[in-house]
C-alpha positions as CSV (number, residue, x, y, z in Angstrom):
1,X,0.0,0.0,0.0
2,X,1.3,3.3,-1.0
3,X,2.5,5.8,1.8
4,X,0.7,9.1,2.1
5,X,2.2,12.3,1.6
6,X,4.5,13.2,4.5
7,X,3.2,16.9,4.6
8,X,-0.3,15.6,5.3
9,X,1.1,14.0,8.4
10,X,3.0,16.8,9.6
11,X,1.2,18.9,12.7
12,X,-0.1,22.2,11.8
13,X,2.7,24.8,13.7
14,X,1.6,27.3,15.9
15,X,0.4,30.5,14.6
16,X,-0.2,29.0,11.0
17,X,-3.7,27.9,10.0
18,X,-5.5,25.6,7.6
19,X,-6.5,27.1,3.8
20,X,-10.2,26.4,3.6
21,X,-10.0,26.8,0.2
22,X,-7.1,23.8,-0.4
23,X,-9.8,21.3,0.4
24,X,-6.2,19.5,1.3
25,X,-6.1,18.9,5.6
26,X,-3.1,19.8,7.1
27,X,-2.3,22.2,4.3
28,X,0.1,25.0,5.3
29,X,-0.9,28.3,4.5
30,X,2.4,30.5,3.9
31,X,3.3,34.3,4.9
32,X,2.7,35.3,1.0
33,X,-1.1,34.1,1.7
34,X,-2.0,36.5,4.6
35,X,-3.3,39.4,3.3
36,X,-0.9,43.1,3.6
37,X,-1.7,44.8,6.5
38,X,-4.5,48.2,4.9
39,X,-0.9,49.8,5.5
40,X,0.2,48.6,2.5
41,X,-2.9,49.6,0.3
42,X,-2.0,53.1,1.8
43,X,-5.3,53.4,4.1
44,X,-4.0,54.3,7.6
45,X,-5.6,53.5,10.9
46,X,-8.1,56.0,12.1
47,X,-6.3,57.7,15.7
48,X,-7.9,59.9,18.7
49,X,-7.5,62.9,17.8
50,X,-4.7,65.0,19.9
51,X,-7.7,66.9,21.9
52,X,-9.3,63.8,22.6
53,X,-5.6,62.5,24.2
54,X,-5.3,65.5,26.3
55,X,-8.7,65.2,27.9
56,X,-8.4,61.9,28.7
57,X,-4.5,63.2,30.3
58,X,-6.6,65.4,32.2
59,X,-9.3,63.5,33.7
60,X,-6.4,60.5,34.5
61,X,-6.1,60.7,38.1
62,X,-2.7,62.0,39.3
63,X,-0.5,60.2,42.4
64,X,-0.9,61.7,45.5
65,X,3.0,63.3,45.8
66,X,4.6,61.7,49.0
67,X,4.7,64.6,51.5
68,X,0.9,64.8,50.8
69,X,0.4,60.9,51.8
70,X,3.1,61.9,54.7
71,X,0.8,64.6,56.3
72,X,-2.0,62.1,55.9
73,X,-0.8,59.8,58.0
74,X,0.5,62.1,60.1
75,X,-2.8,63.6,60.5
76,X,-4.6,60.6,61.3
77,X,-2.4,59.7,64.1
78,X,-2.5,62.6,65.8
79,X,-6.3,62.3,65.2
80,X,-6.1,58.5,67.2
81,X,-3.7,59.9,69.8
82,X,-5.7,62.7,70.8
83,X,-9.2,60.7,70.3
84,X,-11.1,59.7,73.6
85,X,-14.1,58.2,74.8
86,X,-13.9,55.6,71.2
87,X,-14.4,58.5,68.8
88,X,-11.7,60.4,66.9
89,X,-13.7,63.6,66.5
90,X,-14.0,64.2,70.3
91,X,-10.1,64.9,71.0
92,X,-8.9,65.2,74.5
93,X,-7.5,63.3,77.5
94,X,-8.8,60.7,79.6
95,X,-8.1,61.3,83.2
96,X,-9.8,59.1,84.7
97,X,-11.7,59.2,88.5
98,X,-12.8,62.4,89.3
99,X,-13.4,62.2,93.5
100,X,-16.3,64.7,94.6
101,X,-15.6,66.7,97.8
102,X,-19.4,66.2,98.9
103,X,-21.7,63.1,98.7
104,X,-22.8,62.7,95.4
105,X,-20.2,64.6,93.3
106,X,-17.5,63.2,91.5
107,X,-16.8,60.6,87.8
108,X,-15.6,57.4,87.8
109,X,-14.6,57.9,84.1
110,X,-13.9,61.4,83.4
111,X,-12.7,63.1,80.2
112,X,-11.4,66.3,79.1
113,X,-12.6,67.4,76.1
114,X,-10.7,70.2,74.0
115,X,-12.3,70.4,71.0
116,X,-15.2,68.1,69.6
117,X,-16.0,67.8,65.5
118,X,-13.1,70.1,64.6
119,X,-14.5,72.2,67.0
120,X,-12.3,74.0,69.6
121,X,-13.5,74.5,73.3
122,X,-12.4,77.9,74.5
123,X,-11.9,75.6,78.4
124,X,-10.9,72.2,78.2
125,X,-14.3,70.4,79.7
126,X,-14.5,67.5,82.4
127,X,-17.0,65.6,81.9
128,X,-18.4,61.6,81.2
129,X,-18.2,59.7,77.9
130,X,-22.0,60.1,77.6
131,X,-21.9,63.8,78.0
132,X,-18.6,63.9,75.3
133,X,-20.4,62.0,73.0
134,X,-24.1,63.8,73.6
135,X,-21.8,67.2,72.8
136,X,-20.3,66.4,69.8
137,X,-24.1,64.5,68.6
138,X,-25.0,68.1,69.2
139,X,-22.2,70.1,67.2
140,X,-22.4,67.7,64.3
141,X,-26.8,67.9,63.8
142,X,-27.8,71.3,65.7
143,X,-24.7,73.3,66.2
144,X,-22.8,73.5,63.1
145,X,-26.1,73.2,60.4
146,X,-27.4,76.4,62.5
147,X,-24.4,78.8,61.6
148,X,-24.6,79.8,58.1
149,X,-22.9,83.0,58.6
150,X,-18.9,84.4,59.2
151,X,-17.8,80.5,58.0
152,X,-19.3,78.3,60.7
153,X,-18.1,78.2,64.3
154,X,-14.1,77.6,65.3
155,X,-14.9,77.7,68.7
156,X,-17.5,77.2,71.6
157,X,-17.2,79.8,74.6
158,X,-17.6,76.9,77.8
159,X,-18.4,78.9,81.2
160,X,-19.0,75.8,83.1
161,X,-18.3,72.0,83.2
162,X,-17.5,69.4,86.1
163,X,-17.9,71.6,89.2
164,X,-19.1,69.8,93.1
165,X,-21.9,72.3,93.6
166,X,-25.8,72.2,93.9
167,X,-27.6,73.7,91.5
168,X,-27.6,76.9,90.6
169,X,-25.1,77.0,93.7
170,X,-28.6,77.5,95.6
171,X,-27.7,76.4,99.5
172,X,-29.9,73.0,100.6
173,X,-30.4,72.5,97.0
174,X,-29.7,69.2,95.0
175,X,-26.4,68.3,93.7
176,X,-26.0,69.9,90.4
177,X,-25.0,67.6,87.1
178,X,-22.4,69.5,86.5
179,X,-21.2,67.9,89.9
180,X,-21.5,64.4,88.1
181,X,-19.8,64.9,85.0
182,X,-22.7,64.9,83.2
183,X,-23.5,69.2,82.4
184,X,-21.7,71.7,80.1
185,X,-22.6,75.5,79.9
186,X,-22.4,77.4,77.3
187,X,-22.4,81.2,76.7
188,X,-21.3,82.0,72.9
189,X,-19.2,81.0,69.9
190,X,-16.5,82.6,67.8
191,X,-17.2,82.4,64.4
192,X,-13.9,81.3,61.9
193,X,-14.1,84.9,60.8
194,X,-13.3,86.4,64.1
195,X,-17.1,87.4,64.7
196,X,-18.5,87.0,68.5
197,X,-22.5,85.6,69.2
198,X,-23.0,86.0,72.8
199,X,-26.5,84.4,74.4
200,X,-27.1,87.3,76.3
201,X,-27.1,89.8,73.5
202,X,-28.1,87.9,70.5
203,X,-30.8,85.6,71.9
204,X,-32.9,88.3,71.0
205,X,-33.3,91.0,68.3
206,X,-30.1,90.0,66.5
207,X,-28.8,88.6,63.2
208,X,-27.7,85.8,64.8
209,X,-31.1,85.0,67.2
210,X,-32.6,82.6,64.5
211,X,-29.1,80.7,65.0
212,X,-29.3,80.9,68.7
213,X,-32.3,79.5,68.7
214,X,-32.4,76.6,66.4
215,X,-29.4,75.2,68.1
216,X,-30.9,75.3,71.5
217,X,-34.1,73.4,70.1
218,X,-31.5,70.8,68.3
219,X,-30.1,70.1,71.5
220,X,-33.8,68.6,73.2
221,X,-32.9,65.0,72.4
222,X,-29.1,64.3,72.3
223,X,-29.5,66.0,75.7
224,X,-31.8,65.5,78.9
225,X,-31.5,68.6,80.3
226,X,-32.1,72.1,77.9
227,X,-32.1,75.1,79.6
228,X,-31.4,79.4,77.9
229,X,-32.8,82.4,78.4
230,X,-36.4,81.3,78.5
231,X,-36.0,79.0,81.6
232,X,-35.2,81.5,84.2
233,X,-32.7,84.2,85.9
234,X,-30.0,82.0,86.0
235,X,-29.9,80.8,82.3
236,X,-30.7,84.5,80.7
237,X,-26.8,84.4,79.6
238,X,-25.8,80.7,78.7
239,X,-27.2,77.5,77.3
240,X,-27.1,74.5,80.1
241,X,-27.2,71.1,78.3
242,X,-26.6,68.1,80.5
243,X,-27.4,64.4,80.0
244,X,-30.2,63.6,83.1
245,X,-32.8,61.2,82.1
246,X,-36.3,61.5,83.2
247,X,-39.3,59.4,82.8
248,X,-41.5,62.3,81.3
249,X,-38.6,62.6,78.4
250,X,-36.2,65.7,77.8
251,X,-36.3,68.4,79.1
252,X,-36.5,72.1,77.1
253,X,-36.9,75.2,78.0
């Protein structure tokens, strides 16, 4: 019996192909088969235009440069450093038991707070975790969406935190919560443009009363405890926010 052709036992190599048209399997089709690149019929491939190229350039993000990525980090650890009660936007120190010099005063777990949100506090506060976080629940809904004018507010003017009194400093009176940790006061804010709103003079009549008193409303809730100017005497020139629970709910006035 006659041998076939050796060519139609040879494997097809890699990268060539079988000619349809041969009819013949295993027939190699050669380099002068494949038709010229459109090159060589003098049609060139469409490009992007040049504009097109330098939008895309432009809309490519660019690397952060390392000193940027340096101050980052830096940032963010000065941010975990300084952050107390779990929360890295209520920066301070923890100083922990607090003793009271009467019955009833005093924090087992006391904080103090310098600045809350970005937020400075003109006195470094003592107070509890629940009050910290209550405050800066209060900066971040009712304080800082309040102040539309002179930038928003760099700083919070505190005239009273952790203090063993009773209230109101009223003799025979009940221990105060500021004597628990648990009360700030608060009598103005500086706005970032160097601008001054006091309670006492802008509660009323001033540019800055609508302010005034849609964050003292924003407060019922993340507080127990609301007290200004409507309350009584001893509120006509500060807010009073502290974190008291009662069974009849918060407490505004």
């Amino acid at each position: 019996m006659a041998e076939p052709p050796k060519s139609s036992l040879r494997p097809v190599a890699r990268g060539e192909a079988s000619s349809p048209a041969a009819g013949v399997v295993g027939e190699v089709v050669r380099p002068s088969d494949v038709p010229a690149r459109p090159e060589s019929y003098g049609v060139t491939p469409e490009e992007p235009p040049r504009k097109t190229l330098r939008l895309l350039g432009a809309l490519r993000p660019k690397a952060r440069g390392t000193e940027v990525e340096r101050q980052a980090r830096a940032n963010a650890a000065a941010r975990a450093k300084g952050a107390i009660c779990g929360d890295d936007a209520i920066q301070g120190v923890s100083i922990g038991r607090v003793p009271g010099k009467i019955s009833g005063c005093g924090i087992d777990n006391a904080v103090r707070v310098r600045s809350v949100s970005g937020v400075a506090l003109s006195t470094h506060a003592v107070m509890d975790c629940t009050t910290a976080r209550a405050l800066k629940n209060w900066v971040d809904r009712g304080l800082k969406p309040a102040v539309r004018r002179g930038g928003g507010v760099s700083q919070i003017r505190v005239v009273a935190h952790y203090a063993c009194r009773t209230r109101n400093n009223q003799k025979g009176a009940r221990i105060s919560e500021h004597g628990k940790g648990r009360a700030i006061d608060i009598a103005g804010f500086t706005l970032r443009d160097g601008a001054k709103v006091s309670v006492l003079e802008d509660w009323s009549g001033s540019k800055h009363s609508k302010a005034l008193r849609s964050m003292h409303g924003a407060a019922c809730g993340p507080f127990g405890t609301v007290l200004g100017p409507n309350a009584n005497r001893f509120h006509r020139d500060h807010f009073h926010f502290d974190t008291a629970r009662y069974r009849s709910g918060t407490y505004c006035k």
